[in-house]
C-alpha angles and dihedrals in degrees: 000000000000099000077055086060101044094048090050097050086044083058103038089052098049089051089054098054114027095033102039113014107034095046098055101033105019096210106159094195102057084053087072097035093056097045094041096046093040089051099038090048093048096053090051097043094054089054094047090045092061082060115082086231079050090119106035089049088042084064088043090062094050101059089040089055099040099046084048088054101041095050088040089074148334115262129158138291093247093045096050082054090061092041092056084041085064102059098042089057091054104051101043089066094031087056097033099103088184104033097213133152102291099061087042076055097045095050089049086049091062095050100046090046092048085036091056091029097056098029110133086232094056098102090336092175100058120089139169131207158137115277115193104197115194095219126062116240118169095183121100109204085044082050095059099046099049093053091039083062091037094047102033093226146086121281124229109168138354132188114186109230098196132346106211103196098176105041075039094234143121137217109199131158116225134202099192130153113221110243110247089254082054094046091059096060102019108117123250101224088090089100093051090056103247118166118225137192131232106199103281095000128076114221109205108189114218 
């Protein structure tokens, strides 16, 4: 049974990361860091669920892991989504003493969620990101306007990061959605992370 167990989270996982997570974001690293973290917690899941305090310990070791890896280093909203995936992967066989249909279920549940979640065509046309302006405007409305003819899109929201009066630029983060003339050109390395240039402004995508 537990060799069962073993063979469906080192699929499930596999399919989480290769099938779902590298393809879209090609982040190497986070290859390593969800394999090792899923394995390694479903080996020691299954030890501690042979224990009668299994389960409670099993929680323990998720928050340990999870608050270690989110103060090792900053990484972003949707990959923290796969790392707790991970986990979560890997306790629910480790601590499923009769491995039935509902933790298969279970297991399945995680990877359709993050698969529809994170798919490219999920609000494809919103987008967030840091907009260094080279000119200094502390009004908002003015604010707006100028990034809505700069970005091509519809603004939903800004926060000005910084307003430098005296070098004349401004910092501001920016939640817009690309108008439908905009989608058709607009370029698809957003999700690797590229940084692009609008004549005098730098656009830094977030």
């Amino acid at each position: 049974m537990q060799a069962i167990t073993i063979a469906i989270d080192l699929i499930a996982i596999g399919v989480l990361t290769f099938g779902i997570y590298f393809p879209r974001h090609r982040r190497r690293d986070l290859v390593v860091a969800f394999l090792g973290v899923n394995v390694g917690v479903l080996a020691v899941s299954m030890i501690l669920g042979s224990t009668a305090i299994g389960a409670g310990l099993g929680l323990g070791l998720f928050g340990v892991l999870s608050i270690i890896r989110l103060r090792s280093r900053e990484i972003e909203q949707h990959e923290v989504a796969y790392y707790f995936a991970s986990l979560a992967l890997g306790l629910i066989a480790g601590l499923s003493i009769n491995f039935d249909w509902l933790t298969f279920a279970l297991m399945g549940l995680v990877m359709v969620v993050l698969f529809i979640g994170d798919h490219p065509r999920l609000f494809a046309r919103y987008r967030q990101e840091l907009v260094v302006l080279d000119r200094a405007i502390a009004s908002e409305p003015a604010l707006i306007a100028h990034l809505e003819q700069l970005l091509d899109a519809k603004v939903h929201g800004v926060k000005v990061e910084e307003l430098d009066l005296v070098n004349d630029t401004t910092s501001v983060n920016v939640r817009y959605q690309l108008r439908a003339s905009a989608t058709a050109t607009a370029t698809t390395t957003d999700a690797a992370g590229s940084t692009g240039a609008r004549r005098d402004e730098l656009v830094v995508t977030r």
